[in-house]
mmCIF file as gemmi writes it, N, C-alpha and C atoms, coordinates in Angstrom:
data_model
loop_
_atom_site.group_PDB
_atom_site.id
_atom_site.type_symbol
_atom_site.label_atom_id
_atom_site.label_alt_id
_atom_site.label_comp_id
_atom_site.label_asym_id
_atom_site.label_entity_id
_atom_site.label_seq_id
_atom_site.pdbx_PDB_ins_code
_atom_site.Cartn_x
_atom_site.Cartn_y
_atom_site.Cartn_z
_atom_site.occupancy
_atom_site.B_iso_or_equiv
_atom_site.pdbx_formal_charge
_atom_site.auth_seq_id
_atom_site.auth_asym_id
_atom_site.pdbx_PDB_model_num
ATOM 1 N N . UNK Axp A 1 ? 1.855 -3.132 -3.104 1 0 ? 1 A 1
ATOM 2 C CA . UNK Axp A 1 ? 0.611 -2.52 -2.673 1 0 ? 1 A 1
ATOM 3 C C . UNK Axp A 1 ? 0.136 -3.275 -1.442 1 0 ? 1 A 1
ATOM 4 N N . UNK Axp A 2 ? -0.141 -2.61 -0.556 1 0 ? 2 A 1
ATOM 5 C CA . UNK Axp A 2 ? -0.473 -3.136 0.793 1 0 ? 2 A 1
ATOM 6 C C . UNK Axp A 2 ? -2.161 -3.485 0.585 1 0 ? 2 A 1
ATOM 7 N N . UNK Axp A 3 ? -2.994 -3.754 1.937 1 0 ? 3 A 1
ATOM 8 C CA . UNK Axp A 3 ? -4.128 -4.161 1.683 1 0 ? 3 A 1
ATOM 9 C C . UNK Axp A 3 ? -5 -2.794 1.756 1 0 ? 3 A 1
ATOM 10 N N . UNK Axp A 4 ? -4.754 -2.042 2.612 1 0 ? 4 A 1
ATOM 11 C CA . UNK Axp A 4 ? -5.39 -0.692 2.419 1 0 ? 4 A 1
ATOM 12 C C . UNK Axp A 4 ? -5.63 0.085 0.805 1 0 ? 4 A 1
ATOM 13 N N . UNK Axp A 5 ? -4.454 -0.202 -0.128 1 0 ? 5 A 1
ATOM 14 C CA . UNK Axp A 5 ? -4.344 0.707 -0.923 1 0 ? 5 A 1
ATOM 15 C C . UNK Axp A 5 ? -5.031 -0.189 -1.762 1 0 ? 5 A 1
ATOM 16 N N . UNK Axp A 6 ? -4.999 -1.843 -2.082 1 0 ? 6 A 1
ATOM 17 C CA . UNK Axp A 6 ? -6.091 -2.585 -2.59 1 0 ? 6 A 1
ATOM 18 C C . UNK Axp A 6 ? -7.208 -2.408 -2.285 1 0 ? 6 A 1
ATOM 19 N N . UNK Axp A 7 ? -7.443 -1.97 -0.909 1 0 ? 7 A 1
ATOM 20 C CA . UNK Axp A 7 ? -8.85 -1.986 -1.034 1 0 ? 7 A 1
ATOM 21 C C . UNK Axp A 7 ? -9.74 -0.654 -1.393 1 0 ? 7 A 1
ATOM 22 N N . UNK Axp A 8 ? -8.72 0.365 -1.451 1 0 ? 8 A 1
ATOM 23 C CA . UNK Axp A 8 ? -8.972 1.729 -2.186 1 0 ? 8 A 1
ATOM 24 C C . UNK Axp A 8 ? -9.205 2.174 -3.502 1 0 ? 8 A 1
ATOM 25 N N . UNK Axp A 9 ? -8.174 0.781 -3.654 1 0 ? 9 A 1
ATOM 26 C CA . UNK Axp A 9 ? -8.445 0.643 -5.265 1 0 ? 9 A 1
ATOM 27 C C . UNK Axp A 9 ? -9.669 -0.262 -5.76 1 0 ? 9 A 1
ATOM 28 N N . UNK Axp A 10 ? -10.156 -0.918 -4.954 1 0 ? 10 A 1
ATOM 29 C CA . UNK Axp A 10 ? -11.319 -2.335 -5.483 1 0 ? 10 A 1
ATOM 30 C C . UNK Axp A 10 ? -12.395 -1.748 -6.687 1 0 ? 10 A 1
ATOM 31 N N . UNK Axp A 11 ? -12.591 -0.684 -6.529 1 0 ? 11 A 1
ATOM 32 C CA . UNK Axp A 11 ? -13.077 -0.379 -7.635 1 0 ? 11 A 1
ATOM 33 C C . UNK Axp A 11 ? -12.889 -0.515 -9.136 1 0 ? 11 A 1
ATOM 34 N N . UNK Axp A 12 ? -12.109 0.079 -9.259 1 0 ? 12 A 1
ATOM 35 C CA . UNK Axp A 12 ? -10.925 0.234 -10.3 1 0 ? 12 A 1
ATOM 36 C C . UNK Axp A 12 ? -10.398 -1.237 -10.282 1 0 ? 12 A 1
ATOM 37 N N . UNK Axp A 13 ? -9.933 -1.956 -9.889 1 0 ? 13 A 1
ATOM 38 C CA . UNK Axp A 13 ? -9.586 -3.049 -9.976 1 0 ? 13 A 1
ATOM 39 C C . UNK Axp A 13 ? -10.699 -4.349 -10.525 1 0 ? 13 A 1
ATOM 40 N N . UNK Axp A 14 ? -11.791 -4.108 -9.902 1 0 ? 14 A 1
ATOM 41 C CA . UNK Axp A 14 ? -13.518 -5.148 -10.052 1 0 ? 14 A 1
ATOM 42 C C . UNK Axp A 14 ? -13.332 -5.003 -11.692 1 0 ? 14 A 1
ATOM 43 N N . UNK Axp A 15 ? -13.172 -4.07 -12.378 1 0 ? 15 A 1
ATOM 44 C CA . UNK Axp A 15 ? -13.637 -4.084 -13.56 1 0 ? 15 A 1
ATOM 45 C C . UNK Axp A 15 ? -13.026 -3.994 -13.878 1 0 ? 15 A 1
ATOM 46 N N . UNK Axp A 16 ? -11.182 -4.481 -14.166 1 0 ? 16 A 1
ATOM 47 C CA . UNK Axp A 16 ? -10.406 -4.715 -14.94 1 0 ? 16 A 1
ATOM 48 C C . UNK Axp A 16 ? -10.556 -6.483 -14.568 1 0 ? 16 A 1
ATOM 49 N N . UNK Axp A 17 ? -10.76 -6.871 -13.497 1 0 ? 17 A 1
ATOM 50 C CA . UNK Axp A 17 ? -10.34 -7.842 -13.158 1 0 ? 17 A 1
ATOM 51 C C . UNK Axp A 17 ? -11.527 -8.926 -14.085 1 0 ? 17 A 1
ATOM 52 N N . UNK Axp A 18 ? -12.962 -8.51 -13.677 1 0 ? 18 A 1
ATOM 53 C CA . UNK Axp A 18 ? -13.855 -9.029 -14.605 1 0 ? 18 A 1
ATOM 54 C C . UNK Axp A 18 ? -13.808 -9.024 -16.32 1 0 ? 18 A 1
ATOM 55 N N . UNK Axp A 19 ? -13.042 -8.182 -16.745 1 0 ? 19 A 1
ATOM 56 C CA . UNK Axp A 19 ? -12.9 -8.09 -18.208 1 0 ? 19 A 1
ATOM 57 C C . UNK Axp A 19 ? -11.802 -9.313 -18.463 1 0 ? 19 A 1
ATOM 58 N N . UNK Axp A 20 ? -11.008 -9.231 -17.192 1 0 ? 20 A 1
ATOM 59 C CA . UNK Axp A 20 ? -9.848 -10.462 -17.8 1 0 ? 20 A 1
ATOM 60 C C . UNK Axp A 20 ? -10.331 -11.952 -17.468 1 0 ? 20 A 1
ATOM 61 N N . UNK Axp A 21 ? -10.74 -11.863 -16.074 1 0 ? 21 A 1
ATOM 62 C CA . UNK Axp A 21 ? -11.291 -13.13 -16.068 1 0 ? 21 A 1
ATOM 63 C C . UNK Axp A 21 ? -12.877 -13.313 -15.4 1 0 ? 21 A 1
ATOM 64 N N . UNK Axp A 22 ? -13.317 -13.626 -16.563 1 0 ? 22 A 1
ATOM 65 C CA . UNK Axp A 22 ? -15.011 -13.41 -16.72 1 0 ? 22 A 1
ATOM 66 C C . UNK Axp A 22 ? -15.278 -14.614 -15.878 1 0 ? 22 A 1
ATOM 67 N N . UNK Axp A 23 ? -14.711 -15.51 -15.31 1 0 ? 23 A 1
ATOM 68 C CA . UNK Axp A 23 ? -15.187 -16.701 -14.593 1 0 ? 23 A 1
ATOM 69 C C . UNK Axp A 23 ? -15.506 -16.102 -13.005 1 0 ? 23 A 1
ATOM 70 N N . UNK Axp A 24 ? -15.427 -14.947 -13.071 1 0 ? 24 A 1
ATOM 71 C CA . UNK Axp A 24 ? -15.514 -14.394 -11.522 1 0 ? 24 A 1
ATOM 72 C C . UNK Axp A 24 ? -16.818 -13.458 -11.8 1 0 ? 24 A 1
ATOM 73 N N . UNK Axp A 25 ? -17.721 -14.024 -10.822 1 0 ? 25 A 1
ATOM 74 C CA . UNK Axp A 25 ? -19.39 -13.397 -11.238 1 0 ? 25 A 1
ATOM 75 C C . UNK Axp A 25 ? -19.378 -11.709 -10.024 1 0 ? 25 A 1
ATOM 76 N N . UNK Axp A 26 ? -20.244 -11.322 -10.375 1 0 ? 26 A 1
ATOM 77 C CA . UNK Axp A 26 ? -20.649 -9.823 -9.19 1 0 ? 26 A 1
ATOM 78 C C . UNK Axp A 26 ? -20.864 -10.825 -7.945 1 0 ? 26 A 1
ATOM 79 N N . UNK Axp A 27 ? -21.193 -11.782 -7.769 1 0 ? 27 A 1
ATOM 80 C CA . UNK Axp A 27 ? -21.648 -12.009 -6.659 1 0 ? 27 A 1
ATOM 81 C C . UNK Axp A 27 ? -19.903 -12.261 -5.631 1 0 ? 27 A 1
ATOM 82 N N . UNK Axp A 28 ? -18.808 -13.159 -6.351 1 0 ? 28 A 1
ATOM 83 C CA . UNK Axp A 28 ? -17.632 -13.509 -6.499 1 0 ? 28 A 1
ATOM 84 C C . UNK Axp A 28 ? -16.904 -12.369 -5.598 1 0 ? 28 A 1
ATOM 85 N N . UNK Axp A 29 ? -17.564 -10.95 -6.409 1 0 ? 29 A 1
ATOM 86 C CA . UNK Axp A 29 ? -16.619 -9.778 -6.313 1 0 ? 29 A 1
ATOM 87 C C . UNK Axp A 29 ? -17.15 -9.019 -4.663 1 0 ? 29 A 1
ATOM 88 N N . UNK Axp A 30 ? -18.264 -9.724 -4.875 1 0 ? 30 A 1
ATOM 89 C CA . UNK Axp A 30 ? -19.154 -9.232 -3.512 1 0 ? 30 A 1
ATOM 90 C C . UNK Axp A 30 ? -18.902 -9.645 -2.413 1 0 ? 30 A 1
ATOM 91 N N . UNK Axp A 31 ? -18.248 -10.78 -2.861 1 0 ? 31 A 1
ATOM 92 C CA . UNK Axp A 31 ? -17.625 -11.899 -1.625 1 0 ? 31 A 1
ATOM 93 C C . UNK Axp A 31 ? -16.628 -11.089 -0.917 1 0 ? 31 A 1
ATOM 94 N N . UNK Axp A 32 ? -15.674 -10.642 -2.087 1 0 ? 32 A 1
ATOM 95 C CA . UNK Axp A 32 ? -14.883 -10.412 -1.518 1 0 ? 32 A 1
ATOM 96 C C . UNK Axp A 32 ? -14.475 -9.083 -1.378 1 0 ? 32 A 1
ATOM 97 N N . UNK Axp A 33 ? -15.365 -8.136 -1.306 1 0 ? 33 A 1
ATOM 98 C CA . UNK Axp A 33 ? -15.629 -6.631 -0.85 1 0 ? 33 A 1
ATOM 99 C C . UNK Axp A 33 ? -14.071 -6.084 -0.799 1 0 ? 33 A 1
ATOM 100 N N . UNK Axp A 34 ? -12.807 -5.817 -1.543 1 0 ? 34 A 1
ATOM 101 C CA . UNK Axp A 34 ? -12.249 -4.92 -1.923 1 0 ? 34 A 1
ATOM 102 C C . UNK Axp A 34 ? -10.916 -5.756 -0.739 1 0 ? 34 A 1
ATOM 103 N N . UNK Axp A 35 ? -11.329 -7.125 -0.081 1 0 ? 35 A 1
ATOM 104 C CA . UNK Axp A 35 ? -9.722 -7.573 0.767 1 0 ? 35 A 1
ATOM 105 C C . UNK Axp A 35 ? -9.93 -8.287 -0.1 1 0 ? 35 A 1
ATOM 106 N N . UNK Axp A 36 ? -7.924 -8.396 0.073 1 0 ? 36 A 1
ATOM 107 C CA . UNK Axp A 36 ? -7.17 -9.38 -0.655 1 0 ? 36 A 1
ATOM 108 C C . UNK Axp A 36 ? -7.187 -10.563 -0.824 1 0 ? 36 A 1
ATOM 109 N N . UNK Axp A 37 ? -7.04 -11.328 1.219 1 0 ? 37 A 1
ATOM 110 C CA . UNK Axp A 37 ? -6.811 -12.568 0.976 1 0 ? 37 A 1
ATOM 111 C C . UNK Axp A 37 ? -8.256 -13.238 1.023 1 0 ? 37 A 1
ATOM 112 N N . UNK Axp A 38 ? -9.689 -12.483 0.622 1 0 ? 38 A 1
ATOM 113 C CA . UNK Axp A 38 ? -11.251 -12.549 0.337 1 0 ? 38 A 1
ATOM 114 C C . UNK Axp A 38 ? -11.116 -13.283 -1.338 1 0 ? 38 A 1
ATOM 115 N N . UNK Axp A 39 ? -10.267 -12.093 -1.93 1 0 ? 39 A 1
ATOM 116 C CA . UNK Axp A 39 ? -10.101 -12.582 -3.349 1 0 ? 39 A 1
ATOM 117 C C . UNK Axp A 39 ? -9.645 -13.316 -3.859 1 0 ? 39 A 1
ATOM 118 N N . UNK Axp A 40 ? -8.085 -13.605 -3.421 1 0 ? 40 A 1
ATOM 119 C CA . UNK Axp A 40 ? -7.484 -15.021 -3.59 1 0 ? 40 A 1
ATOM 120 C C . UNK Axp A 40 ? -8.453 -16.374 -3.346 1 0 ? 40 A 1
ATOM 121 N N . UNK Axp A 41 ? -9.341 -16.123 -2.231 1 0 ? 41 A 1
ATOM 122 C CA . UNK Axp A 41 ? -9.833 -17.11 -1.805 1 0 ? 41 A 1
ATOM 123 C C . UNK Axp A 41 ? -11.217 -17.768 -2.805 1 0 ? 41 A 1
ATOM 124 N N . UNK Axp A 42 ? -11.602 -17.016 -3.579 1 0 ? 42 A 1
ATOM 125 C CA . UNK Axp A 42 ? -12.72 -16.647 -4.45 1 0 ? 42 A 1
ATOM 126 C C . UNK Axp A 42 ? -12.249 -17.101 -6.37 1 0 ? 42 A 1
ATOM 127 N N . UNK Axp A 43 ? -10.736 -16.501 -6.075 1 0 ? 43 A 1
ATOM 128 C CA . UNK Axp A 43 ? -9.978 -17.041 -7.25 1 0 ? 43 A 1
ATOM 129 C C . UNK Axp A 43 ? -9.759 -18.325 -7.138 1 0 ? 43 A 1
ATOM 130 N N . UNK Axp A 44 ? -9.298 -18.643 -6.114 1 0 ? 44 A 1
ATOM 131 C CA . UNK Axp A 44 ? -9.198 -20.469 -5.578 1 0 ? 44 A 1
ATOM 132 C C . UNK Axp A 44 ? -9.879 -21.506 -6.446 1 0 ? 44 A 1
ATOM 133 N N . UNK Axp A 45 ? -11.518 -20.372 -5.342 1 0 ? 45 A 1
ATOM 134 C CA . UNK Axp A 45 ? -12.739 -21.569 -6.1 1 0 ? 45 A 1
ATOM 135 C C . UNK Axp A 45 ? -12.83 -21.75 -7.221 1 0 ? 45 A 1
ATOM 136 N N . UNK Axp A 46 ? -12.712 -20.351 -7.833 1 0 ? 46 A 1
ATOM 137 C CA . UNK Axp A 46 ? -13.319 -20.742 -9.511 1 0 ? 46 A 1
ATOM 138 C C . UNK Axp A 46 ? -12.279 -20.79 -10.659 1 0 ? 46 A 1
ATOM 139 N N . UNK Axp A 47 ? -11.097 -20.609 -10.253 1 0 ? 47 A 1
ATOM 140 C CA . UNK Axp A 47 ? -9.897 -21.131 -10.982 1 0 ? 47 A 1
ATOM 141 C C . UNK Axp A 47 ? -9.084 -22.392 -10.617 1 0 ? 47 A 1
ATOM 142 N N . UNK Axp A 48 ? -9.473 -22.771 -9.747 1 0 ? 48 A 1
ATOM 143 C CA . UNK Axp A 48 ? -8.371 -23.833 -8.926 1 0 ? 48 A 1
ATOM 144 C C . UNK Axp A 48 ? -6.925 -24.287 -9.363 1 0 ? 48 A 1
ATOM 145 N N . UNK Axp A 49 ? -6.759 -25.273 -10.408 1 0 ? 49 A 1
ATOM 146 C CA . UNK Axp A 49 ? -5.344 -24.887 -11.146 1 0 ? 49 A 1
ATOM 147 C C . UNK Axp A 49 ? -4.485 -23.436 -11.272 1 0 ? 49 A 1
ATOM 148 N N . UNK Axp A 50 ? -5.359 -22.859 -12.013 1 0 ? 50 A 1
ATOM 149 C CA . UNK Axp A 50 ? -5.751 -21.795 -12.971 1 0 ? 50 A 1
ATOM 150 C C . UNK Axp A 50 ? -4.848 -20.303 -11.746 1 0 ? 50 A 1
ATOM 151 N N . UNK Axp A 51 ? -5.024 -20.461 -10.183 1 0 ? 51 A 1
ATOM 152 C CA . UNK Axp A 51 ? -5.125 -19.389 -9.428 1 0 ? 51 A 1
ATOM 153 C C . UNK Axp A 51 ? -3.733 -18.978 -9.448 1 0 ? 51 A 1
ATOM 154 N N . UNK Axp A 52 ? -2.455 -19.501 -9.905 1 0 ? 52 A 1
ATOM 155 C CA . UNK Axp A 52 ? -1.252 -18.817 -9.88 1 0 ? 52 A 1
ATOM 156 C C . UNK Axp A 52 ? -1.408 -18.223 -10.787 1 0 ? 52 A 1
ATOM 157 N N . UNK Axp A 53 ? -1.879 -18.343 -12.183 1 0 ? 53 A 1
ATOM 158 C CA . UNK Axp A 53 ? -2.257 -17.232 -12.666 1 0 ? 53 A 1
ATOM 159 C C . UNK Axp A 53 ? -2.875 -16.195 -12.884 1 0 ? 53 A 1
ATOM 160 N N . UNK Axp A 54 ? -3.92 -16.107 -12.354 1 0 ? 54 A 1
ATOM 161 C CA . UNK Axp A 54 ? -4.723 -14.992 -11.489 1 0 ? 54 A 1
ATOM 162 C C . UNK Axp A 54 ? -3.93 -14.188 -10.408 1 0 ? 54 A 1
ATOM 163 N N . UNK Axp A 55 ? -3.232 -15.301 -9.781 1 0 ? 55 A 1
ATOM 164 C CA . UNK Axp A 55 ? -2.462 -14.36 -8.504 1 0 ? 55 A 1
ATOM 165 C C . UNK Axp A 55 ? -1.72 -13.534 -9.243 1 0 ? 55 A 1
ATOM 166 N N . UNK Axp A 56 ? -0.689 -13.913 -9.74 1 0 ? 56 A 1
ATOM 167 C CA . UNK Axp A 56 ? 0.376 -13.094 -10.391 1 0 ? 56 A 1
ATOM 168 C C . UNK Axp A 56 ? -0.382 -12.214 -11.11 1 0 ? 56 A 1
ATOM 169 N N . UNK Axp A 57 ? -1.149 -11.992 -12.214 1 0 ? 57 A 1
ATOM 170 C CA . UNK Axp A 57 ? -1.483 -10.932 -12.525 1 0 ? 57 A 1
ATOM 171 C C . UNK Axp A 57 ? -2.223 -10.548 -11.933 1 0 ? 57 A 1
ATOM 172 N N . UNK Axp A 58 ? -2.745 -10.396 -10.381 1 0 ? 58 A 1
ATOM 173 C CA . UNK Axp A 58 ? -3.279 -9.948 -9.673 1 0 ? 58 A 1
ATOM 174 C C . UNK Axp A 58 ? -1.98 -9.161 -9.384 1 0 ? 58 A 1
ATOM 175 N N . UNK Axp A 59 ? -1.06 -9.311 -8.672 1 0 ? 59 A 1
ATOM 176 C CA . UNK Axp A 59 ? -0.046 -9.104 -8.262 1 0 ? 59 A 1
ATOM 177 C C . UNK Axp A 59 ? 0.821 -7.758 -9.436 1 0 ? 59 A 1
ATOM 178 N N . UNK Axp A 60 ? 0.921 -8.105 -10.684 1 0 ? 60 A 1
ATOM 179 C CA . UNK Axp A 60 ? 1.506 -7.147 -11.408 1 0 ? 60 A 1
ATOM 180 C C . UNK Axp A 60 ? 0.367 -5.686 -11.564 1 0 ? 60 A 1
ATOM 181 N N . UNK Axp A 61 ? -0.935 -6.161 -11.633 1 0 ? 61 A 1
ATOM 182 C CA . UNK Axp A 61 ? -1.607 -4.952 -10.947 1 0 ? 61 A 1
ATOM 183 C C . UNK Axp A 61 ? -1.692 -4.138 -10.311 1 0 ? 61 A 1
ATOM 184 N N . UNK Axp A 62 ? -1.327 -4.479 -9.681 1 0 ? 62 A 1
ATOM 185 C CA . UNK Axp A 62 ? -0.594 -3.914 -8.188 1 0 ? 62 A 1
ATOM 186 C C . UNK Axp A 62 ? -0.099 -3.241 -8.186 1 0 ? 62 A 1
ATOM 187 N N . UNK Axp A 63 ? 1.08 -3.893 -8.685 1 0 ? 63 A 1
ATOM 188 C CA . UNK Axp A 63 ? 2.905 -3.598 -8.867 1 0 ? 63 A 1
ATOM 189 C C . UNK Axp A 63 ? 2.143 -2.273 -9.577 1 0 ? 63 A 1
ATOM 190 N N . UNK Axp A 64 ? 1.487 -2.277 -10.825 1 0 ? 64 A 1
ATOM 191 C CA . UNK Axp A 64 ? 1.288 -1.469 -11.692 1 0 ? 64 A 1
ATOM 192 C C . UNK Axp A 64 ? 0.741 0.219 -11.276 1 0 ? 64 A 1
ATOM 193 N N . UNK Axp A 65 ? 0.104 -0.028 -10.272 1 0 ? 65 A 1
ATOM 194 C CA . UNK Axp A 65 ? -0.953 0.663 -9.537 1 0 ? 65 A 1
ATOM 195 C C . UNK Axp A 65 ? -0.051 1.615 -8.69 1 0 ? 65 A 1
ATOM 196 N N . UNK Axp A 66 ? 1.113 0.858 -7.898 1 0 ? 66 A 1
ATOM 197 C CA . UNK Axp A 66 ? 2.065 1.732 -7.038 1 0 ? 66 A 1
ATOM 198 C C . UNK Axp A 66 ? 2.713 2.294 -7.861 1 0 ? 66 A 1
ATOM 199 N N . UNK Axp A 67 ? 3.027 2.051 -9.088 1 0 ? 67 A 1
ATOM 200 C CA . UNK Axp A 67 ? 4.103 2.731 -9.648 1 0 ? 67 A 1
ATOM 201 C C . UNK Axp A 67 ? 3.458 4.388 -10.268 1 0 ? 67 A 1
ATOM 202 N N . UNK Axp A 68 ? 2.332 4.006 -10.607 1 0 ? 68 A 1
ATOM 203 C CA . UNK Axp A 68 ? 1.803 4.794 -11.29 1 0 ? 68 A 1
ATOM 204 C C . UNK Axp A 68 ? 1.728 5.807 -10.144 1 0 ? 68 A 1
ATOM 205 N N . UNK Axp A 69 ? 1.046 5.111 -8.65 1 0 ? 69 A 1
ATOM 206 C CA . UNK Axp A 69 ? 0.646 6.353 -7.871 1 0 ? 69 A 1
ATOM 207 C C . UNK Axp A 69 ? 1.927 7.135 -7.203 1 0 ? 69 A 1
ATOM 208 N N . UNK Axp A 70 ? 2.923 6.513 -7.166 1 0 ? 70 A 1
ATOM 209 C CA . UNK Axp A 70 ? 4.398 6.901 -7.059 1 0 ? 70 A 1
ATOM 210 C C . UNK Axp A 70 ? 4.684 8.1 -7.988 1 0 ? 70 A 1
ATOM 211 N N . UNK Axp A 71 ? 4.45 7.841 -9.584 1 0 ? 71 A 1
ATOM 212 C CA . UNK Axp A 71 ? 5.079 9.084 -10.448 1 0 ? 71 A 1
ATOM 213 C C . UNK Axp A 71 ? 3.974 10.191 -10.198 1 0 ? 71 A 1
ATOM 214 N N . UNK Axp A 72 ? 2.737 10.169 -9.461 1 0 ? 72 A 1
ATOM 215 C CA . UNK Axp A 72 ? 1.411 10.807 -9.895 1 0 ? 72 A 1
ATOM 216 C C . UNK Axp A 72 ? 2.301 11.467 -8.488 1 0 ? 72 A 1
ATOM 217 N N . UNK Axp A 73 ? 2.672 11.278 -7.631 1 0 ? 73 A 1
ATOM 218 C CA . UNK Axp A 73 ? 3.169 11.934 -6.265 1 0 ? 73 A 1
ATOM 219 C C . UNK Axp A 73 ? 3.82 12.834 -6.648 1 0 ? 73 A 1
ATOM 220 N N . UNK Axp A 74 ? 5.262 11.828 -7.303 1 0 ? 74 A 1
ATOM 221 C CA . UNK Axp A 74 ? 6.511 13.107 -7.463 1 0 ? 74 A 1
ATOM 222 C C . UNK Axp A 74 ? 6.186 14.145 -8.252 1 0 ? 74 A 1
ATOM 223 N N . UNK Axp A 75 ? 5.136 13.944 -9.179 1 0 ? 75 A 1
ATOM 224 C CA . UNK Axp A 75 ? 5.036 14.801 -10.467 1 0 ? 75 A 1
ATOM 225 C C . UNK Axp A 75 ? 4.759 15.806 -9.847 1 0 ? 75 A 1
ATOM 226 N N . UNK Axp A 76 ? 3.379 15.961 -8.239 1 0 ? 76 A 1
ATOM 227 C CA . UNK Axp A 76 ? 2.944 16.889 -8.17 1 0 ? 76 A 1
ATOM 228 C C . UNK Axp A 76 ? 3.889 17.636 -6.899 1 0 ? 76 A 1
ATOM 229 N N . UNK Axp A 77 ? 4.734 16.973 -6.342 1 0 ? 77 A 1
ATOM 230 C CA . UNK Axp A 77 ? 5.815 17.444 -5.613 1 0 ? 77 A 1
ATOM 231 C C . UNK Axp A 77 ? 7.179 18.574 -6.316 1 0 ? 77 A 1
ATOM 232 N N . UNK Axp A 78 ? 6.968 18.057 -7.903 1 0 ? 78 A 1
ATOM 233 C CA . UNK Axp A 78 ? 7.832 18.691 -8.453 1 0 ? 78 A 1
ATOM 234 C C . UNK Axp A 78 ? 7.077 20.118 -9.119 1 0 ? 78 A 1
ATOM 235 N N . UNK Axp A 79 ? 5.806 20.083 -8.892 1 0 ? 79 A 1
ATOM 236 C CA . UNK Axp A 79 ? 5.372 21.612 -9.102 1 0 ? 79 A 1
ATOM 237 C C . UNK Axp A 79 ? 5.776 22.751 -7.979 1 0 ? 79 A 1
């Protein structure tokens, strides 16, 4: 997922991301208004150890997000 399609998604993403890791406040999410390397940077602060794991499942999100919008394409290509 590129940064455009993250940031298309920030919605959808704010509130999965807050359910998993509650150490990231509205203000956190505000920081970092729907860019990437805003969020990493925000995960940094308030995970510090902690941020390779945030990244990566930041990252399989993602992953998760293209795949889905990938089959949601072909499906409607194949009508």
């Amino acid at each position: 997922m590129n940064k455009e399609q993250f940031e298309g998604s920030w919605q959808q993403f704010k509130g999965e991301v807050k359910k998993k890791w509650g150490q990231l406040t509205d203000n956190d999410l505000l920081e970092a208004e729907g860019d990437y390397d805003k969020f990493l940077g925000v995960v940094r602060k308030r995970y510090g150890e902690q941020k390779e794991e945030v990244e990566r499942w930041t990252e399989d999100w993602c992953e998760r997000q293209a795949i889905a919008s990938r089959k949601a394409t072909e499906s409607r290509n194949q009508m």
